[in-house]
mmCIF file of the C-alpha atoms, coordinates in Angstrom:
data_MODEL
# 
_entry.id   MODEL 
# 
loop_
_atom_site.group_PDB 
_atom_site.id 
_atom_site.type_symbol 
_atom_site.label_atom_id 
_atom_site.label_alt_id 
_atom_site.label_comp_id 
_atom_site.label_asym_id 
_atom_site.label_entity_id 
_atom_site.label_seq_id 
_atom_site.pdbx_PDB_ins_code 
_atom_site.Cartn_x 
_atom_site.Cartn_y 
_atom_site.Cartn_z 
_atom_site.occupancy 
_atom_site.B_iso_or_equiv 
_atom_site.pdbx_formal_charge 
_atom_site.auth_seq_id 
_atom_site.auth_comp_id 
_atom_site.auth_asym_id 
_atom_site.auth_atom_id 
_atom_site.pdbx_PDB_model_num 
ATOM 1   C CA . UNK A 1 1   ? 79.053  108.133 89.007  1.00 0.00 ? 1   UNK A CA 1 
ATOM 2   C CA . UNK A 1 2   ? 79.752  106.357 92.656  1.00 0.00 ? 2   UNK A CA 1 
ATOM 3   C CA . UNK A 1 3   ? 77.842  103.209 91.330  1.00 0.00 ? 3   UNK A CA 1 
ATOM 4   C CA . UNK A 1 4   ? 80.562  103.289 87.939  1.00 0.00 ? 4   UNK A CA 1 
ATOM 5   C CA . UNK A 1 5   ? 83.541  103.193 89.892  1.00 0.00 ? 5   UNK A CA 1 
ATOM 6   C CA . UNK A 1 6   ? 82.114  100.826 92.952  1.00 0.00 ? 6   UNK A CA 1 
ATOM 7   C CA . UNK A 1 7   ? 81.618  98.919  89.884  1.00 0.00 ? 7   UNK A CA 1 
ATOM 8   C CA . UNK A 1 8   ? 84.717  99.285  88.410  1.00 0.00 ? 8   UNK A CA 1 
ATOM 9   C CA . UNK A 1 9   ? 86.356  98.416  91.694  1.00 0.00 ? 9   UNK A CA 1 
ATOM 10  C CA . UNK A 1 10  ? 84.511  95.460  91.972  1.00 0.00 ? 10  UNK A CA 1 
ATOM 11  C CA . UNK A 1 11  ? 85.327  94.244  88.320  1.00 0.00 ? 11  UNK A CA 1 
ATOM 12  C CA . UNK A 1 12  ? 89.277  94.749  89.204  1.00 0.00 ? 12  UNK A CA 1 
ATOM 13  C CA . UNK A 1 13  ? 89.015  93.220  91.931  1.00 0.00 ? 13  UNK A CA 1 
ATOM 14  C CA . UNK A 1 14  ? 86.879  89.861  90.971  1.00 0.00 ? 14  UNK A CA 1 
ATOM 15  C CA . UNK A 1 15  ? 89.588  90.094  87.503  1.00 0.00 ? 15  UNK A CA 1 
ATOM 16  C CA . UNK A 1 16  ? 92.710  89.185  90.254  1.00 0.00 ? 16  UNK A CA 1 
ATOM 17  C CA . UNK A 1 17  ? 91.288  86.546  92.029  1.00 0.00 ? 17  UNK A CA 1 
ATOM 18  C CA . UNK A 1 18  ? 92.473  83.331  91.786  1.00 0.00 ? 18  UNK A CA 1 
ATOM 19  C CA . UNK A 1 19  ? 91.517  79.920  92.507  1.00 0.00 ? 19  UNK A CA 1 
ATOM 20  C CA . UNK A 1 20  ? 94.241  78.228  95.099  1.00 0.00 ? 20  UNK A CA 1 
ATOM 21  C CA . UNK A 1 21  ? 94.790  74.703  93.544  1.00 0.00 ? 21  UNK A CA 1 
ATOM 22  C CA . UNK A 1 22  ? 95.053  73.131  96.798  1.00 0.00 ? 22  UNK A CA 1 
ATOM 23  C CA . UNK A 1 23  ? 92.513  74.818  98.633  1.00 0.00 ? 23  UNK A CA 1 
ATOM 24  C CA . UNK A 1 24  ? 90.179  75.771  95.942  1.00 0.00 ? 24  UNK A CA 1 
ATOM 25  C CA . UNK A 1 25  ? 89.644  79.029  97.973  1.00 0.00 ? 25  UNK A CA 1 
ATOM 26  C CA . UNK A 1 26  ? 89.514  82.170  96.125  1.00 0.00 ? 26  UNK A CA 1 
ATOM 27  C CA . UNK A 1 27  ? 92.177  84.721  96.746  1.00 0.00 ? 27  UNK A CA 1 
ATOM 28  C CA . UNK A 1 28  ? 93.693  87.721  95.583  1.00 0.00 ? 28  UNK A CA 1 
ATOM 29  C CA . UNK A 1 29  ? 97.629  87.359  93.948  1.00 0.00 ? 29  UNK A CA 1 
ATOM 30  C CA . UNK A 1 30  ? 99.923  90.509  95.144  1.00 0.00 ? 30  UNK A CA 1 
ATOM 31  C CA . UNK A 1 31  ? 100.825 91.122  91.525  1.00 0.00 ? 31  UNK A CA 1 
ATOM 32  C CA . UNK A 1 32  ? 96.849  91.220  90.068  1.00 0.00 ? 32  UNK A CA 1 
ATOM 33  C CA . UNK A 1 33  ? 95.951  92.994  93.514  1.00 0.00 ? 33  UNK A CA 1 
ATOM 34  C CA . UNK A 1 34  ? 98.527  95.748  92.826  1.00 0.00 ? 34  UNK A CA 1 
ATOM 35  C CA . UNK A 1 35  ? 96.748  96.007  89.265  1.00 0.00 ? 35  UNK A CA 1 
ATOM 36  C CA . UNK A 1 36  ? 92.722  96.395  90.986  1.00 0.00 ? 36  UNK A CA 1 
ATOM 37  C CA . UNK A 1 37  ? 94.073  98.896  93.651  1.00 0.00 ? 37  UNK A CA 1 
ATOM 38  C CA . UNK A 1 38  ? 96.014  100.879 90.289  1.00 0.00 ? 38  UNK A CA 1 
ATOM 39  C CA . UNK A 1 39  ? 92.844  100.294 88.476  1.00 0.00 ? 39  UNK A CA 1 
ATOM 40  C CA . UNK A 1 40  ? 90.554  101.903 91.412  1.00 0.00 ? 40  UNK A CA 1 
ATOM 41  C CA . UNK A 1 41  ? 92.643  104.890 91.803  1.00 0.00 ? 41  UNK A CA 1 
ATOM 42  C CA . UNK A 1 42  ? 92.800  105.392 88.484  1.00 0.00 ? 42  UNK A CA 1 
ATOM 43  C CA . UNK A 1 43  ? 89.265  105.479 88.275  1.00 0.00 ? 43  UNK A CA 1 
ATOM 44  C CA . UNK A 1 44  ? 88.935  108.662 91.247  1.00 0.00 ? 44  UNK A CA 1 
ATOM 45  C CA . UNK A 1 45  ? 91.736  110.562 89.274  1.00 0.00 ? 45  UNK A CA 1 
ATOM 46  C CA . UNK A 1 46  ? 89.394  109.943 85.509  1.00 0.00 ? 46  UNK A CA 1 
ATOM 47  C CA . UNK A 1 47  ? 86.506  111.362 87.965  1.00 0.00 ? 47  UNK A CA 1 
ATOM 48  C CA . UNK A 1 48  ? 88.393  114.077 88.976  1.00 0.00 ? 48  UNK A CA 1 
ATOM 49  C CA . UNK A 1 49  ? 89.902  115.149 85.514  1.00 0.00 ? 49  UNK A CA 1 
ATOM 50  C CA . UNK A 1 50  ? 86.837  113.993 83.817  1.00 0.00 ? 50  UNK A CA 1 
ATOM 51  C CA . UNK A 1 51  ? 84.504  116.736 85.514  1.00 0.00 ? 51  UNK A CA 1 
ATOM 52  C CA . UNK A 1 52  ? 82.032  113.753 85.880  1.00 0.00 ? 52  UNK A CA 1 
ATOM 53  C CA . UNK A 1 53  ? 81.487  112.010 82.564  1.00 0.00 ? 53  UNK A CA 1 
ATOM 54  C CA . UNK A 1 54  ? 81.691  108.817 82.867  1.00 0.00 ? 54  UNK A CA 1 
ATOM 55  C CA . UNK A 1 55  ? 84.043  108.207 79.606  1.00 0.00 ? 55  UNK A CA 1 
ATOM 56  C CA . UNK A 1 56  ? 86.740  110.137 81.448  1.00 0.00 ? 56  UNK A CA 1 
ATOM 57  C CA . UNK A 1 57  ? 86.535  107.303 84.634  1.00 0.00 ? 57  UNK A CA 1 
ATOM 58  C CA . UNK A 1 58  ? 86.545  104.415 82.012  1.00 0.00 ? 58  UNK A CA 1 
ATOM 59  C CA . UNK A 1 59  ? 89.571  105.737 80.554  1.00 0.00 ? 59  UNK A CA 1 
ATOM 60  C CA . UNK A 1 60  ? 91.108  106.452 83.988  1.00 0.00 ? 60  UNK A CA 1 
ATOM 61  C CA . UNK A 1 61  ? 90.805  103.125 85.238  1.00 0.00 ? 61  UNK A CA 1 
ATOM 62  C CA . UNK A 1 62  ? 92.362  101.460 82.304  1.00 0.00 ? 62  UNK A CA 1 
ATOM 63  C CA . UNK A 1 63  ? 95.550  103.687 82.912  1.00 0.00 ? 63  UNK A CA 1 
ATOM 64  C CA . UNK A 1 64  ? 95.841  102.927 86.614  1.00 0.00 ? 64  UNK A CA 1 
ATOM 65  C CA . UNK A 1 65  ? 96.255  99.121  85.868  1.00 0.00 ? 65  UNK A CA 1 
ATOM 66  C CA . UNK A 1 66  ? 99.624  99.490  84.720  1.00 0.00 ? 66  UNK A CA 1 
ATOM 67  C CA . UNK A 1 67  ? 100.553 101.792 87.430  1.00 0.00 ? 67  UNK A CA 1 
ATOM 68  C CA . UNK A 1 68  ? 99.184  99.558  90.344  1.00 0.00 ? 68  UNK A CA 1 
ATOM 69  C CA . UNK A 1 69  ? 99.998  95.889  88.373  1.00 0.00 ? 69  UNK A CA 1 
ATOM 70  C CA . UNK A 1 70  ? 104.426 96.404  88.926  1.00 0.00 ? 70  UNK A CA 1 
ATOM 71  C CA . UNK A 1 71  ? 103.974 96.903  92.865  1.00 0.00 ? 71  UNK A CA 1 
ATOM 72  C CA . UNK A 1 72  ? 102.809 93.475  93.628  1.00 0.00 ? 72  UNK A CA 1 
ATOM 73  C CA . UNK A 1 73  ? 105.282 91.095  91.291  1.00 0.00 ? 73  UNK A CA 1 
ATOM 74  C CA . UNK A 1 74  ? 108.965 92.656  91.937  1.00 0.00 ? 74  UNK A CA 1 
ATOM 75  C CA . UNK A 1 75  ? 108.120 92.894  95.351  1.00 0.00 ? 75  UNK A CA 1 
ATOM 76  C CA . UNK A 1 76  ? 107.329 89.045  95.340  1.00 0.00 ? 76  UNK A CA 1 
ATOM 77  C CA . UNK A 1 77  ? 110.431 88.122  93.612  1.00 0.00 ? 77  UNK A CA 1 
ATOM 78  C CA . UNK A 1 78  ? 112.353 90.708  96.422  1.00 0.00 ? 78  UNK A CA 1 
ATOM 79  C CA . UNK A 1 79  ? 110.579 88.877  99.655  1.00 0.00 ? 79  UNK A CA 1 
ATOM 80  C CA . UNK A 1 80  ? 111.428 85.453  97.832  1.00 0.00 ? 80  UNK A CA 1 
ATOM 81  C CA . UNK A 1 81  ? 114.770 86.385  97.008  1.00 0.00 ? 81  UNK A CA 1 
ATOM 82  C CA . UNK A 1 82  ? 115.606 88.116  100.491 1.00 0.00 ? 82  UNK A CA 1 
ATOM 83  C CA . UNK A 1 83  ? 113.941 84.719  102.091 1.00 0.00 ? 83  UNK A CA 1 
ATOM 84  C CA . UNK A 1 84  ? 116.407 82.417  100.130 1.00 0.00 ? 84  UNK A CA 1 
ATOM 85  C CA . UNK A 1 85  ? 119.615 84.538  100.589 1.00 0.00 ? 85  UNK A CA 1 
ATOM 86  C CA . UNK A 1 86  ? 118.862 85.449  104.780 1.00 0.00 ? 86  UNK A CA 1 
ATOM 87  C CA . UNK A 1 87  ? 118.004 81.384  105.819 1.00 0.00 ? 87  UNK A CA 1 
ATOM 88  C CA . UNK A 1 88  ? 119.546 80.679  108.975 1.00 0.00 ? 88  UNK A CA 1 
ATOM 89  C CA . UNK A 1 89  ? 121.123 83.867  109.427 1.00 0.00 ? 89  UNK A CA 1 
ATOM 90  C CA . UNK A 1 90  ? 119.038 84.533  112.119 1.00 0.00 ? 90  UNK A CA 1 
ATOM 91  C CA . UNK A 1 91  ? 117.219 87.930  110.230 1.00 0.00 ? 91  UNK A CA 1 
ATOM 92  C CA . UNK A 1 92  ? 113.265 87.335  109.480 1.00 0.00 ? 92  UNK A CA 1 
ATOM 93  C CA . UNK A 1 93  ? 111.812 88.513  107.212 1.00 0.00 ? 93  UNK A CA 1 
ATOM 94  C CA . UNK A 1 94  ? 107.989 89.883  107.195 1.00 0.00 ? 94  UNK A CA 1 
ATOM 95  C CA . UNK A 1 95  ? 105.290 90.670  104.320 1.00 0.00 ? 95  UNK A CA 1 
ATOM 96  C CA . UNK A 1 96  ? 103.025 93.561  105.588 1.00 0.00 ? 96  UNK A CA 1 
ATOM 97  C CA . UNK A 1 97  ? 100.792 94.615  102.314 1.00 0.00 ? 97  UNK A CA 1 
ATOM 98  C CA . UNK A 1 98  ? 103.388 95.903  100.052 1.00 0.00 ? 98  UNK A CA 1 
ATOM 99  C CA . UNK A 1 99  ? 106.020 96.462  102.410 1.00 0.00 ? 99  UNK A CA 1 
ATOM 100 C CA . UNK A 1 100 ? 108.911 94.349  103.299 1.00 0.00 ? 100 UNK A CA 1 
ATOM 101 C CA . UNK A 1 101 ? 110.441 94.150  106.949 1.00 0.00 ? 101 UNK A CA 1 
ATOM 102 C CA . UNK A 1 102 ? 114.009 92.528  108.188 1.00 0.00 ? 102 UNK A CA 1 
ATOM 103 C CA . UNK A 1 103 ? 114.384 92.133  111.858 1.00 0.00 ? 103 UNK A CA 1 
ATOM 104 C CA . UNK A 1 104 ? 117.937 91.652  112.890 1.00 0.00 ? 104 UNK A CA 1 
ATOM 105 C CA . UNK A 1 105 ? 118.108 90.769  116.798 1.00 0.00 ? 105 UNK A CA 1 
ATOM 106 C CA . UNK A 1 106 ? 120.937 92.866  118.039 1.00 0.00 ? 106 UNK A CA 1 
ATOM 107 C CA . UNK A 1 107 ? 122.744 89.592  119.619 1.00 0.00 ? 107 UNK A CA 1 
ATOM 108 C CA . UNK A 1 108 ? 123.379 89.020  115.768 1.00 0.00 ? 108 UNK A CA 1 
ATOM 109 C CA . UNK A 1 109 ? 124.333 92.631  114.502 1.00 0.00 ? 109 UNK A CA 1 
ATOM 110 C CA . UNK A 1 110 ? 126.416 94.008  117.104 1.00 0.00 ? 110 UNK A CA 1 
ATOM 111 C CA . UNK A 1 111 ? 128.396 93.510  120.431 1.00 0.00 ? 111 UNK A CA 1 
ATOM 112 C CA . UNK A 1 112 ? 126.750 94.237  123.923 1.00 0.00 ? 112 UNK A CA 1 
ATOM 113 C CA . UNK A 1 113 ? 126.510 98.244  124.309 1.00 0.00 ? 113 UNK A CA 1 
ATOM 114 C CA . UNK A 1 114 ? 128.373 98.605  120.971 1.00 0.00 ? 114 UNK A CA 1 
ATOM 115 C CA . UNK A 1 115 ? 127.363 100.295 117.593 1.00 0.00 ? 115 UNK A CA 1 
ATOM 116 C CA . UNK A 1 116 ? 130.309 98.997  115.455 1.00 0.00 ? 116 UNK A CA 1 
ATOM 117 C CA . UNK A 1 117 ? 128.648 95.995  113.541 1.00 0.00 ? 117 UNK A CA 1 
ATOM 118 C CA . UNK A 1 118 ? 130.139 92.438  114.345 1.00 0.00 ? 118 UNK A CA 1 
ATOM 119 C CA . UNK A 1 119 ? 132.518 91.011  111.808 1.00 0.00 ? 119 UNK A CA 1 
ATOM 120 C CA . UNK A 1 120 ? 130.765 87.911  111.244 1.00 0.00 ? 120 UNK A CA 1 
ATOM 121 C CA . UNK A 1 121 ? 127.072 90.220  110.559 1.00 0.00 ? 121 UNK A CA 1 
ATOM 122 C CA . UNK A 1 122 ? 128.847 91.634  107.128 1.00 0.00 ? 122 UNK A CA 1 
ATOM 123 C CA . UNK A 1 123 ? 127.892 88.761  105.097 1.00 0.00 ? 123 UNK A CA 1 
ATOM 124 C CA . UNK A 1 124 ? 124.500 88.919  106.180 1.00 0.00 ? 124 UNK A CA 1 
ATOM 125 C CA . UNK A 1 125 ? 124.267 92.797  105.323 1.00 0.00 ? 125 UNK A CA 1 
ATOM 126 C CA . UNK A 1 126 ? 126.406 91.803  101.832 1.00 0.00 ? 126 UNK A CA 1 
ATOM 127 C CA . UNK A 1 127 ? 123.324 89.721  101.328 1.00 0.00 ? 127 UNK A CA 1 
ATOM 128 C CA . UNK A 1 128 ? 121.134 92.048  102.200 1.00 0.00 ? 128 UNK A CA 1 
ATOM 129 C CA . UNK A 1 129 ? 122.380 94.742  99.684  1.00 0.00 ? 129 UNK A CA 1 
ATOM 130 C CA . UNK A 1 130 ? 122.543 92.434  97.007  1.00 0.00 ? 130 UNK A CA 1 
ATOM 131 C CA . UNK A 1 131 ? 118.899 92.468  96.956  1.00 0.00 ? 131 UNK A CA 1 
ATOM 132 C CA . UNK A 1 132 ? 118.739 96.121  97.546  1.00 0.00 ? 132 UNK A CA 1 
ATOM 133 C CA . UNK A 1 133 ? 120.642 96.856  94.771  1.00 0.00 ? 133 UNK A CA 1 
ATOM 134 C CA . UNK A 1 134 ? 119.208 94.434  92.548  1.00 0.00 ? 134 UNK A CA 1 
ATOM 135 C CA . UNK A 1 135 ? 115.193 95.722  93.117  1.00 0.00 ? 135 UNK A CA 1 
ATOM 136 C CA . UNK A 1 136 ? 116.473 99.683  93.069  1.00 0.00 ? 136 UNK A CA 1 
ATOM 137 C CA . UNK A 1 137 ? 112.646 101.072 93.366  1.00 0.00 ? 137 UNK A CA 1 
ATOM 138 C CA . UNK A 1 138 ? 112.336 100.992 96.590  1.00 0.00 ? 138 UNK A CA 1 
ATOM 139 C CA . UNK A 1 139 ? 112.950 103.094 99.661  1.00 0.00 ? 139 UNK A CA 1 
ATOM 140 C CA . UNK A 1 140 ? 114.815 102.020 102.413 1.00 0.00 ? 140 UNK A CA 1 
ATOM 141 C CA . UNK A 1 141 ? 114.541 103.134 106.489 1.00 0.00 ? 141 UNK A CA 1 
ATOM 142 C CA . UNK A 1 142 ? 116.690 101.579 109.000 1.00 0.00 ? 142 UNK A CA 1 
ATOM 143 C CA . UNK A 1 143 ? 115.484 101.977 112.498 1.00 0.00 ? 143 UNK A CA 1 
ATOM 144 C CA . UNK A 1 144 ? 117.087 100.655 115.596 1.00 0.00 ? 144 UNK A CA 1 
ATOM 145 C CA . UNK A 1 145 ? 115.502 99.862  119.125 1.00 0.00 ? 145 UNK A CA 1 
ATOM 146 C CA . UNK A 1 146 ? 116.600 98.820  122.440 1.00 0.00 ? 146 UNK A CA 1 
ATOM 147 C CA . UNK A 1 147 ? 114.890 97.060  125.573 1.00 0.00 ? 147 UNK A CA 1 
ATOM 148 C CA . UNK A 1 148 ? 114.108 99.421  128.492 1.00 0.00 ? 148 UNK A CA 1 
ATOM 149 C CA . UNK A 1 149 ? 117.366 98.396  130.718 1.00 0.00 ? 149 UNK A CA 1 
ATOM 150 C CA . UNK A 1 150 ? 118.987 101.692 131.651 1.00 0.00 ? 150 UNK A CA 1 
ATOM 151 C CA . UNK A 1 151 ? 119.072 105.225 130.837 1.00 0.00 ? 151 UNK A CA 1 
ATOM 152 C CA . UNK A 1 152 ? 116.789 106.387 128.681 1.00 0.00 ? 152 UNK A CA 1 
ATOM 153 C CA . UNK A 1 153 ? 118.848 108.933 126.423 1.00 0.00 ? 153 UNK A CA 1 
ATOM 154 C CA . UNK A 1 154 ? 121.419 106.446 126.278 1.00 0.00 ? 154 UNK A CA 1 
ATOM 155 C CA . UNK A 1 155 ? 118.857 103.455 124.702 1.00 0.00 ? 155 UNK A CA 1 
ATOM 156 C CA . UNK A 1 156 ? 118.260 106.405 122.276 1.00 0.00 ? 156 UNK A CA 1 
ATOM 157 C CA . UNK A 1 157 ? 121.697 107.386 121.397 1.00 0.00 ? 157 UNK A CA 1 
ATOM 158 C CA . UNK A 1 158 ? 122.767 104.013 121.055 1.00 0.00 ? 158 UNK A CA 1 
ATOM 159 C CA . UNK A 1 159 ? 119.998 102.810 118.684 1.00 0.00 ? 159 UNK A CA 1 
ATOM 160 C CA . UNK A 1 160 ? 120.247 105.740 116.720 1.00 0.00 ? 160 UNK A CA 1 
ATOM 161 C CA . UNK A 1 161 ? 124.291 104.744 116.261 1.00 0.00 ? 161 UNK A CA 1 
ATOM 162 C CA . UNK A 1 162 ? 123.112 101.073 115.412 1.00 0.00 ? 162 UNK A CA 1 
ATOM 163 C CA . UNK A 1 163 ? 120.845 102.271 112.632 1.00 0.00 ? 163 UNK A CA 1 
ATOM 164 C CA . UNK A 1 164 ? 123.390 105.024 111.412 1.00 0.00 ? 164 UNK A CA 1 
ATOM 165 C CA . UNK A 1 165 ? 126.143 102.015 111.089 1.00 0.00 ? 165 UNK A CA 1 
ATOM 166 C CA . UNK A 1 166 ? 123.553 99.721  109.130 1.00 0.00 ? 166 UNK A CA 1 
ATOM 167 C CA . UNK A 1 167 ? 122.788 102.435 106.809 1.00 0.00 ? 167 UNK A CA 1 
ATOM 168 C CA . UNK A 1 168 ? 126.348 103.266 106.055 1.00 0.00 ? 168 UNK A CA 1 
ATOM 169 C CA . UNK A 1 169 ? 127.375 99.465  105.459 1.00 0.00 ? 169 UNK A CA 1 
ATOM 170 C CA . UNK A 1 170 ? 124.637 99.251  103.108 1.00 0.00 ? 170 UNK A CA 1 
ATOM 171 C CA . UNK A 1 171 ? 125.817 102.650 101.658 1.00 0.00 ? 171 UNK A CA 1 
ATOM 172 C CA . UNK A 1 172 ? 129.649 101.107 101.603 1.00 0.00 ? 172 UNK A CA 1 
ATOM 173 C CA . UNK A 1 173 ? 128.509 98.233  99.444  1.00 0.00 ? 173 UNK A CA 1 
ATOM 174 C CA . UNK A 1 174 ? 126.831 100.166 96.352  1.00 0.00 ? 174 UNK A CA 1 
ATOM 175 C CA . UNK A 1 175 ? 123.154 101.059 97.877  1.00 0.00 ? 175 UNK A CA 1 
ATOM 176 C CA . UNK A 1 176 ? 122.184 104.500 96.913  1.00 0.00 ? 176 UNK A CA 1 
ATOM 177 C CA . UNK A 1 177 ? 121.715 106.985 100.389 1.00 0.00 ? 177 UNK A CA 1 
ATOM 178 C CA . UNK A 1 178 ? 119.204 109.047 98.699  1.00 0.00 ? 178 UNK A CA 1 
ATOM 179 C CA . UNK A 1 179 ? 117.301 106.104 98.653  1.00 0.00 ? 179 UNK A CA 1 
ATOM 180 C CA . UNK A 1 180 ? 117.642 105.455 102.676 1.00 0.00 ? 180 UNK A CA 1 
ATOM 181 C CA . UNK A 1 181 ? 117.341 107.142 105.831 1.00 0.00 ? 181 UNK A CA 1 
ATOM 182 C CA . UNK A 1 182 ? 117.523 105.943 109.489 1.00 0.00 ? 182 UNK A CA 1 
ATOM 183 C CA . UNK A 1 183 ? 116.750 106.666 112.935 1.00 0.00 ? 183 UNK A CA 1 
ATOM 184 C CA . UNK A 1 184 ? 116.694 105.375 116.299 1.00 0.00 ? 184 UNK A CA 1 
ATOM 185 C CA . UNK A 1 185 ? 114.085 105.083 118.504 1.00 0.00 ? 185 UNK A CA 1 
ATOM 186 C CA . UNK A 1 186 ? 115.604 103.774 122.100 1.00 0.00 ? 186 UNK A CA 1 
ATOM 187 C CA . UNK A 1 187 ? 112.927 101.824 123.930 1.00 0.00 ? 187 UNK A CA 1 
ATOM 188 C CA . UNK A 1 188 ? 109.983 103.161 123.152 1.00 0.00 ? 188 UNK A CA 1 
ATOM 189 C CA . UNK A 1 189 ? 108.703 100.719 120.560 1.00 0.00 ? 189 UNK A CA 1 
ATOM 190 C CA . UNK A 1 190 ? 108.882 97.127  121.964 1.00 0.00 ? 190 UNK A CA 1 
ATOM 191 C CA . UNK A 1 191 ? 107.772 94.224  120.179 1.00 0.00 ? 191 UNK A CA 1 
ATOM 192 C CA . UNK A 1 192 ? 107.697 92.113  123.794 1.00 0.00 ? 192 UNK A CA 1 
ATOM 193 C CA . UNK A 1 193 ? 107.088 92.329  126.880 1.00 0.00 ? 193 UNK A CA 1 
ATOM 194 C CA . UNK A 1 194 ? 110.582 94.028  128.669 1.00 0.00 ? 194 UNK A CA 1 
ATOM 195 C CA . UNK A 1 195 ? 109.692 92.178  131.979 1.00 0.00 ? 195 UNK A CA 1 
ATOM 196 C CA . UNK A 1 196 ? 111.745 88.893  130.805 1.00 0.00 ? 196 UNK A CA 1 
ATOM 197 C CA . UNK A 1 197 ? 114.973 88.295  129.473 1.00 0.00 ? 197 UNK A CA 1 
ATOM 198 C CA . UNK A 1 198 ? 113.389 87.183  126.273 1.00 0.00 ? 198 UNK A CA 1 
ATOM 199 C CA . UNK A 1 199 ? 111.111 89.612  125.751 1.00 0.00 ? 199 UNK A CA 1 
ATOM 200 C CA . UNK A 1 200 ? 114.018 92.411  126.094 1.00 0.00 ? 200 UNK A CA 1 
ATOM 201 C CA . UNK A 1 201 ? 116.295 90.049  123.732 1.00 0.00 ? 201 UNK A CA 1 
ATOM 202 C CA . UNK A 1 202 ? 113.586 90.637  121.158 1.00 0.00 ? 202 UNK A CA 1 
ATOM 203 C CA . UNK A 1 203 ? 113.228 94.286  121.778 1.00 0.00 ? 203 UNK A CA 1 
ATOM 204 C CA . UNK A 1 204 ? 117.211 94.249  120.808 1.00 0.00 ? 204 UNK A CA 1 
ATOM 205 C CA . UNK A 1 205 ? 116.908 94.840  117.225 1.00 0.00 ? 205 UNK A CA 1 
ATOM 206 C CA . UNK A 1 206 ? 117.481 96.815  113.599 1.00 0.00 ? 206 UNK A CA 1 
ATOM 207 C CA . UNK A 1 207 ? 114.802 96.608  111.353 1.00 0.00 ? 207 UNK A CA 1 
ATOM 208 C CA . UNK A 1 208 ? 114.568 97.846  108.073 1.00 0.00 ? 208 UNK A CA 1 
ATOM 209 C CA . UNK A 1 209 ? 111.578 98.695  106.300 1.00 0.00 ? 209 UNK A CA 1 
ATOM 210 C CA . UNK A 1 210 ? 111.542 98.454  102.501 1.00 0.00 ? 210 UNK A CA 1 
ATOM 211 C CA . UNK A 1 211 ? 109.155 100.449 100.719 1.00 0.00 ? 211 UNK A CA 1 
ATOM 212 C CA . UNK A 1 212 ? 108.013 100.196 96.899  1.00 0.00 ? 212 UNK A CA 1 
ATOM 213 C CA . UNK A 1 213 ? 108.195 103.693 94.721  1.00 0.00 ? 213 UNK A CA 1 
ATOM 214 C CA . UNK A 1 214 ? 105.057 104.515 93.155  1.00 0.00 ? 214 UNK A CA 1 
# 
């Protein structure tokens, strides 16, 4: 029964490869990938109804295609749509699997030592929830971060305001809050090194994580 579904794996998995055109390497599209990893769980959950006959894991993989294929294409047209409307806005935008993260640098979203959001950000964030409210099945966390310049419990307090005032922008221009929640973490997650100006500039930020339903 293992050899079945490492075989059934492998035949998902060989059945979303591509050929690059350029490159003529072979690779794996997020949209056919999402189908092979649906199509390999679907195969463990026909094991696990199917008491072991091998009809049951057949069956199971051919349902978990459909449920694994969606992930991978809205979430490309989302990163490509969030890439077009957040160009030289200063927010970046990151692929991890099928997750989607926006970093906004704080010298962009808000004031020195303030949580009110600058004036000039709400376009960005009008962007933003554009998108948000166009691809609605996905979850949405907002966390914010400081550098490590001061008092502790204040870096905390203050980037838990930050991500409380993204949220409820987003909130103010149609996105759902059940879909979002948000939280602070002060300085205790830097992405550089706090020693240099630069580093604690980049440490400065909101992110928010967007996450597919599945």
């Amino acid at each position: 029964m293992k050899k079945l579904i490492a075989l059934g794996l492998a035949l998902a998995t060989i059945a979303a490869c591509t050929t690059d055109p350029y490159t003529g390497e072979q690779k794996i599209s997020n949209t056919a990938g999402g189908a092979a990893i649906g199509a390999g769980v679907g195969a463990l959950a026909g094991r696990l109804a199917g008491g072991g006959d091998p009809p049951h894991s057949w069956v199971g993989a051919g349902g978990g295609a459909p449920g694994g294929g969606p992930v991978g294409a809205p979430l490309d047209q989302q990163e490509a749509e969030l890439r077009r409307q957040l160009q030289a806005t200063g927010v970046s935008v990151t692929r991890q699997g099928n997750n989607i993260i926006l970093n906004m640098p704080s010298n962009v979203t808000f004031a020195t030592d303030q949580d009110s959001i600058s004036t000039q950000f709400y376009s960005t964030l009008n962007s933003v929830a554009i998108v948000l409210n166009k691809y609605n099945r996905t979850l949405i966390d907002v966390y914010g971060h400081t550098d490590s310049t001061g008092d502790d419990n204040y870096n905390y307090n203050l980037s838990q305001r930050r991500a409380s005032s993204v949220a409820q922008y987003l909130q103010s221009q149609g996105v759902d809050g059940r879909r979002m929640k948000f939280e602070g973490f002060g300085e205790t997650r830097p992405i550089a090194d706090n020693a240099t100006d630069f580093g604690r500039a980049q440490n400065r930020r909101v992110e928010i994580l967007i996450v597919p339903l599945t």
